[in-house]
N, C-alpha and C positions, 0 to 999 in steps of 0.2 A: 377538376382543377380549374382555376381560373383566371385567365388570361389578360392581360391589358397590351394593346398596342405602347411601342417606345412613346414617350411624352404626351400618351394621352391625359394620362390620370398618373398617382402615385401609390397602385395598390399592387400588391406583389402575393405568390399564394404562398402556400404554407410553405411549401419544398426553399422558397427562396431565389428557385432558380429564374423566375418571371421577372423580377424586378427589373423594373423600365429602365434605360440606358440613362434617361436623365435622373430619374431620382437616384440612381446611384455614384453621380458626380454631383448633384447639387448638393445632397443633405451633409454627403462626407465633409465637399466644400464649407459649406456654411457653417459646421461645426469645428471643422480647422480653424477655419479663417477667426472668428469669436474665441475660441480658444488658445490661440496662438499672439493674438490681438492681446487678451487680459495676461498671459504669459508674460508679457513685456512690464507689468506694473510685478510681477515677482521675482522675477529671478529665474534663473538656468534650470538646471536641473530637474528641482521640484514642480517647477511655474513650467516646465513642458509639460508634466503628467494631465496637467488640465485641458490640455488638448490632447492627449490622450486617450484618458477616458469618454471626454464628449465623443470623438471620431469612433473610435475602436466601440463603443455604446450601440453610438449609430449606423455603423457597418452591419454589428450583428443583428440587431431589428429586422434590417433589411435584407438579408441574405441567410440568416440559419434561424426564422421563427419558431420552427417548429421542433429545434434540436430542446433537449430537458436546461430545463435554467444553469445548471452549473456547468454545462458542458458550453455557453454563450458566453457567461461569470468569466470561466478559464481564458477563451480566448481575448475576450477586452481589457480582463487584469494584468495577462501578458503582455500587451501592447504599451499599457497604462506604465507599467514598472519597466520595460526597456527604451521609450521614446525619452527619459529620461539619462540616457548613458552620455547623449550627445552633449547637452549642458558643462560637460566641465571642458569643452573646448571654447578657449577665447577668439571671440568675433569681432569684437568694438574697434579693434584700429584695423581690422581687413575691412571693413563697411567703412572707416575713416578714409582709405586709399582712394575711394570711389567718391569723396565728395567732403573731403575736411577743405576749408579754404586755402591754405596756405599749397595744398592739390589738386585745386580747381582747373581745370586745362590740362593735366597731366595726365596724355593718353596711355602713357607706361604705368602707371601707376594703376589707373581707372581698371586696363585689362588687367592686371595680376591680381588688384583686389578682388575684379568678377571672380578671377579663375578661381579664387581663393575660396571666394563665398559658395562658389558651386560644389566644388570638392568639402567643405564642410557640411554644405547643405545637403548632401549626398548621404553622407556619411551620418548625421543625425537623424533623419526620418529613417535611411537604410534601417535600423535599429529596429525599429518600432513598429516598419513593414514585415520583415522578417518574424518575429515574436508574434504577431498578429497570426502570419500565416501557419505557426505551429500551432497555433491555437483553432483553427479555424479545418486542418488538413484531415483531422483524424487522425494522425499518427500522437500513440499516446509516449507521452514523454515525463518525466518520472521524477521523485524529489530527489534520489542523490545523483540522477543525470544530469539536471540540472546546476546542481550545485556545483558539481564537478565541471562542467564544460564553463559555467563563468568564471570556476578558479582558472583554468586553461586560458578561457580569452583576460585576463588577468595578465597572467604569464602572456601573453604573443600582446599585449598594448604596453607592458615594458618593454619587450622586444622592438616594437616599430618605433618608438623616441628616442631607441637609441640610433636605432637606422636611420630615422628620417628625421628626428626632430632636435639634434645634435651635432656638432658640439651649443650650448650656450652661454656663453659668458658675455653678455653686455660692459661690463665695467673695461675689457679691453677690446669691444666693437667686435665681437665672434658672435656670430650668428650661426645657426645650421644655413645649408645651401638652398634647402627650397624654404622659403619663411614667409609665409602669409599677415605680420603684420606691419605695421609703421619701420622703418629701417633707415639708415643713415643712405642707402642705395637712394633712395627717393629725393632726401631732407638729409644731404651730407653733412651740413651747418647747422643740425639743431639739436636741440638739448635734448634727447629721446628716453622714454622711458621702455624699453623693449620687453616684450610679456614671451614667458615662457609656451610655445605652440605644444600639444597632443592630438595632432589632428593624427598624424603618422600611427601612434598608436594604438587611436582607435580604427583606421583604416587597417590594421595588421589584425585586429581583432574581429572585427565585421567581415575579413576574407575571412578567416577562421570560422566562423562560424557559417557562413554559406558555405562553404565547403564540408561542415560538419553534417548540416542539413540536408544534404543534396548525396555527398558519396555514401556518409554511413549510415542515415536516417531514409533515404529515397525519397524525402518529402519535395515532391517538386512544385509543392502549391507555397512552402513557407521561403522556397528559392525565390518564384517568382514573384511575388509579395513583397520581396528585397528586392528585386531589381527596381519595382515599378515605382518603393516608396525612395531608392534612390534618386529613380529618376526625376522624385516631383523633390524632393530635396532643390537637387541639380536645379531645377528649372525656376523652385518659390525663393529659395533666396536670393538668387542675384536677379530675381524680375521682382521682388520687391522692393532690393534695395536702386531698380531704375528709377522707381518712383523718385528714392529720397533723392538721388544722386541728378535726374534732370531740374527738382527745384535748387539743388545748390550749384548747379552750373548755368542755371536761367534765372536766379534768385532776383535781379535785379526786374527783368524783363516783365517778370511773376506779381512782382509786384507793384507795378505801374501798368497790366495790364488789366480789361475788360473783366474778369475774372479777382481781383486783386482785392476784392471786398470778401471773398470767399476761401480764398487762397489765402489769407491772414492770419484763419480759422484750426487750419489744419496742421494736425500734430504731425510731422514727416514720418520718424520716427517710430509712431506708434501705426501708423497706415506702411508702411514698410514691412512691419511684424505681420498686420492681419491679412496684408497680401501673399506675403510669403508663406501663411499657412492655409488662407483658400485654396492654392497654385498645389499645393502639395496634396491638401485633404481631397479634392477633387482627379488629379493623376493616381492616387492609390486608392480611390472611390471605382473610377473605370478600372486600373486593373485588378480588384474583386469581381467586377461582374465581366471582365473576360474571360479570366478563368473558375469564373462560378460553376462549372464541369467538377473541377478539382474538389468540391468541398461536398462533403458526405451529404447525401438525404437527410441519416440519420445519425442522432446522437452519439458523439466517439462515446467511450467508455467510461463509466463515471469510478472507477476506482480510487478508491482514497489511503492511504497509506501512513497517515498524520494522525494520532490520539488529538483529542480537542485539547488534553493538557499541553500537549506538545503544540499544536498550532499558538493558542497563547502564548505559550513562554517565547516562542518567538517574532509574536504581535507585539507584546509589552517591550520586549531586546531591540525590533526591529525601532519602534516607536519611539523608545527615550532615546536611541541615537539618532534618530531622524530630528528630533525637536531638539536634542541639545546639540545638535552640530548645526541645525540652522538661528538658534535664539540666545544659548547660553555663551556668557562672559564667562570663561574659564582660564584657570592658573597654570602651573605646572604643567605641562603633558596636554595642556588642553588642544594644542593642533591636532593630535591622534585622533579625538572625538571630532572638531571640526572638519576633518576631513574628507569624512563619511559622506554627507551629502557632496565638497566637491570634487570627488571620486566616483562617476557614475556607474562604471562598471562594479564598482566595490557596494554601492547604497542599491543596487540590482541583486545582488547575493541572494540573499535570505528571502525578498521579494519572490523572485522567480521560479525558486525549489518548493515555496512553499504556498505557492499557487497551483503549481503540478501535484502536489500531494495532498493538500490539505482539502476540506468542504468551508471551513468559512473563510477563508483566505481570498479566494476570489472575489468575494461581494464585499470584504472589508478591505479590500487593493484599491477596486474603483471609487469605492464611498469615502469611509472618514479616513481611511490612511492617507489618499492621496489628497484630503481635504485637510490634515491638520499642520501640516506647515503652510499653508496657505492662511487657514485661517489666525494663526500664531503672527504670521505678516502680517496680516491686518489688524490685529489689535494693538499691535507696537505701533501701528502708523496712525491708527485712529485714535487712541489713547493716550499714548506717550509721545507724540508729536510737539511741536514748538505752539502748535493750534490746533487741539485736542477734537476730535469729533463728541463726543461724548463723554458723559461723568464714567468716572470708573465702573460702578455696578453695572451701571445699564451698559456700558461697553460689552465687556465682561457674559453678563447675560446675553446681550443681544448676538454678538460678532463670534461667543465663543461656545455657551452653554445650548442654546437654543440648536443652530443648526451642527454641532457634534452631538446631542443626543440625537436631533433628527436621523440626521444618517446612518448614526451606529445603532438605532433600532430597525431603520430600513435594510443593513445592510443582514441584522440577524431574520429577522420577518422576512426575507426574499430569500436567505438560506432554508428556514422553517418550510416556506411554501416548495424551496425547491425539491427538499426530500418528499410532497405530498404533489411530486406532478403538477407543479410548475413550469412552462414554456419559458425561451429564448423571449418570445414576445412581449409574454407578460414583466419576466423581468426586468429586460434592457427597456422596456417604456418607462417604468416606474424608474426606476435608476436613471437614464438618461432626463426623465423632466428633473429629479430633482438635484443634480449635480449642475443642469443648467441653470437653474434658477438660484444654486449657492452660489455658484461661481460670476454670473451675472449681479447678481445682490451685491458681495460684496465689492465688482468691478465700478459696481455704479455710486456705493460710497467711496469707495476711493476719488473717484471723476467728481466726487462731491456734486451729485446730481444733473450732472450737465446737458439735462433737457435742453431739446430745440427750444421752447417755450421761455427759456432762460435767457439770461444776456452769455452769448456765445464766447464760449473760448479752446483753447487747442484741443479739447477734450468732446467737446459736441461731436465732432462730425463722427468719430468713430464710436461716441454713445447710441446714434443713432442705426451705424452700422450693427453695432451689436443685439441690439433691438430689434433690430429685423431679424437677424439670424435666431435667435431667444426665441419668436414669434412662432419661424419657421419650424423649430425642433420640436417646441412644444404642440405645433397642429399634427404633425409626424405622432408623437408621442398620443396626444387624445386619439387619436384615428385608430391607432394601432390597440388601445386601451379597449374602445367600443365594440371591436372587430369582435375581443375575448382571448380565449385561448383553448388554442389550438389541440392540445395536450386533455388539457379538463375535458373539449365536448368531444374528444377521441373524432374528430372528421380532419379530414385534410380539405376539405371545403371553406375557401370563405365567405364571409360575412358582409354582403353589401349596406 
């Protein structure tokens, strides 16, 4: 076996359990932070999974190389499909508390927004930690356990809205008592548009489920995986939103200062997001390789449980409500469908049972399922804009044909290879470059190419950010690609 000192190098041996203390907070980092970053150009929900998959991708590179590919697959697609549960809680006027103008100087305000953003922020990555950590413990978890424990946490996040998120009725100034957004308590005299909060019942739902994990499961690698991604929740959002929050309180200062040619440049807002997900991807980076003890040698159990008819018909089920609740203009009854994407505990359903059961569910979670609402946003933006990027076809082909077959051949070819002895390694490299390089792609038409090279606007500095991160994942990626696999030349030796 072969060893490297902390931050000498970036090589880890097959077991996983070597990995360097720094690579194990930077790479998670740097793939949060890019991913959470381009999450802000789509939306909740869906636009989390993409940091999802990058993180959860590159966690398992690092730490279970040498487990068989689907048993890697499982753990990142679980991660993938519950870091998304947190999205259909609203943020925008608790981040507003902390720095709209009309609250600039208001220290009451400033703290309840923090408190506000940290108990969501807690409560969103918690998700995604925890899922990760069942995937990663060895304890094997099953499709109608699954099913069943999210119908439950279902049932216990109606329960907590009504406890905590209750009564509200706006139209006669009733709010519930703890309320994390804009309120007449702040801004008595203004016209308030007050948003309905769920944070309570997904906090009713998140204990539920550590507690699921921990008393009746004994999983205490998928417990502590929850605490740590709470913790970096707690810590990335309200230390991102410092950022946005000191230039709207020194706004002036900022920009008549030394700095003020560069400061001009910077998108708050979207440097807000990609901090708050470095902060995060890096605290649930170190706590995997604290309790890297917790995670098997060897490959949990690849048991499948799913006919491939079966897994289909619930790819295609899962699918057309994923795209027609994030694209279609519907009539009648159409809130039912739209609501599926903003119900995250509800659009995790089918996700999660049938990632525990099934064989291709996993490699088609991280690839084109979590890629086609994404890429669905991008054609409507690129195409059907007021200032079209492209002609129809080549839209079309480019934004939509091209990298969905990519992926959905990647993600059956990495299933194929998986059943012929396939690695952790080999997969998550191959998957991770190229979900970076989609999701990059399209972040960077979006930005409408906002090279340094370019004349600078709010969108450069964080193009540049993400370009380096892109840069990073992909030397991660080749390195691990050359090394081979693990599995194939049957040695637990590596490859210098």
């Amino acid at each position: 076996m072969n060893t490297t000192s902390p931050g000498r190098d970036f090589q880890i041996s097959d077991s996983g359990r070597q990995v360097s203390l720094l690579a194990a907070i930077l790479f998670p980092a740097l793939a949060a932070g890019m991913g959470w970053g381009i999450r802000g150009q789509y939306g909740h929900e869906t636009g989390a999974m993409i940091a999802g998959a990058l993180t959860s991708l590159t966690i398992v590179l690092l730490f279970v190389p040498q487990w068989s590919s689907i048993s890697g697959a499982r753990a990142a697609a679980l991660m993938t499909a519950a870091i998304g549960i947190g999205g259909t809680m609203t943020y925008g006027q608790t981040v507003g508390l902390t720095h709209d103008s009309e609250l600039v100087g208001h220290w009451d305000a400033f703290r309840w927004g923090m408190l506000g953003l940290a108990i969501k922020g807690g409560i969103w990555i918690g998700f995604g930690g925890v899922f990760l950590g069942m995937g990663l413990s060895g304890v094997r978890y099953r499709f109608w356990e699954l099913f069943v424990l999210v119908l439950v946490l279902l049932g216990l996040a109606k329960l907590g809205v009504t406890v905590l998120n209750s009564p509200f009725d706006p139209a006669n100034k009733i709010l519930p008592k703890i309320y994390f957004s804009d309120s007449w308590e702040f801004e008595p005299n203004a016209q308030l548009k007050p948003r309905a909060e769920v944070w309570g019942g997904l906090l009713f739902a998140l204990a539920g489920l550590l507690v699921y994990v921990r008393l009746f499961r004994n999983d205490r690698l998928a417990l502590r995986l929850g605490m740590f991604a709470i913790l970096g929740g707690m810590l990335g959002f309200p230390g991102g939103q410092c950022i946005q929050a000191y230039h709207a309180w020194n706004s002036e200062a900022m920009a008549n200062g030394a700095w003020k040619d560069w400061v001009k440049h910077i998108n708050w807002w979207n440097m807000m997001e990609t901090t708050f997900g470095t902060i995060w991807g890096a605290v649930l980076g170190l706590g995997v390789w604290l309790n890297r003890r917790l995670i098997p040698s060897e490959s949990p159990q690849e048991a499948v449980s799913l006919t491939p008819s079966w897994e289909a018909a619930l790819c295609v089920f899962h699918g057309v409500l994923l795209i027609a609740s994030e694209q279609a203009t519907l009539g009648t009854g159409g809130h039912i469908v739209s609501g599926y994407t903003s119900g995250g505990l509800l659009m995790t359903l089918i996700p999660a049972a049938a990632i525990c059961g099934g064989r291709a569910w996993p490699y088609l979670m991280v690839l084109p399922i979590t890629a086609a609402p994404i890429i669905a946003k991008s054609i409507r933006a690129f195409n059907y804009s007021d200032t079209p990027h492209f002609s129809s076809g080549t839209g079309w082909l480019v934004i939509v044909a091209i990298p969905m077959a990519i992926l959905s051949y990647a993600a059956i070819e990495l299933m194929i290879r998986g059943q012929h002895k396939q690695s952790t390694r080999s997969f998550a490299a191959m998957a991770l470059l190229l979900t970076t390089f989609t999701y990059y792609g399209l972040n960077t038409e979006f930005f409408e190419h906002g090279w340094p090279w370019k004349e600078w606007t709010g969108r450069t500095p964080n193009q540049i950010i993400f370009t380096v991160c892109a840069m990073a994942l992909t030397g991660l990626c080749l390195k691990s690609i050359r090394r081979g696999d693990p599995l194939q030349s049957g040695s637990a030796i590596e490859r210098r």
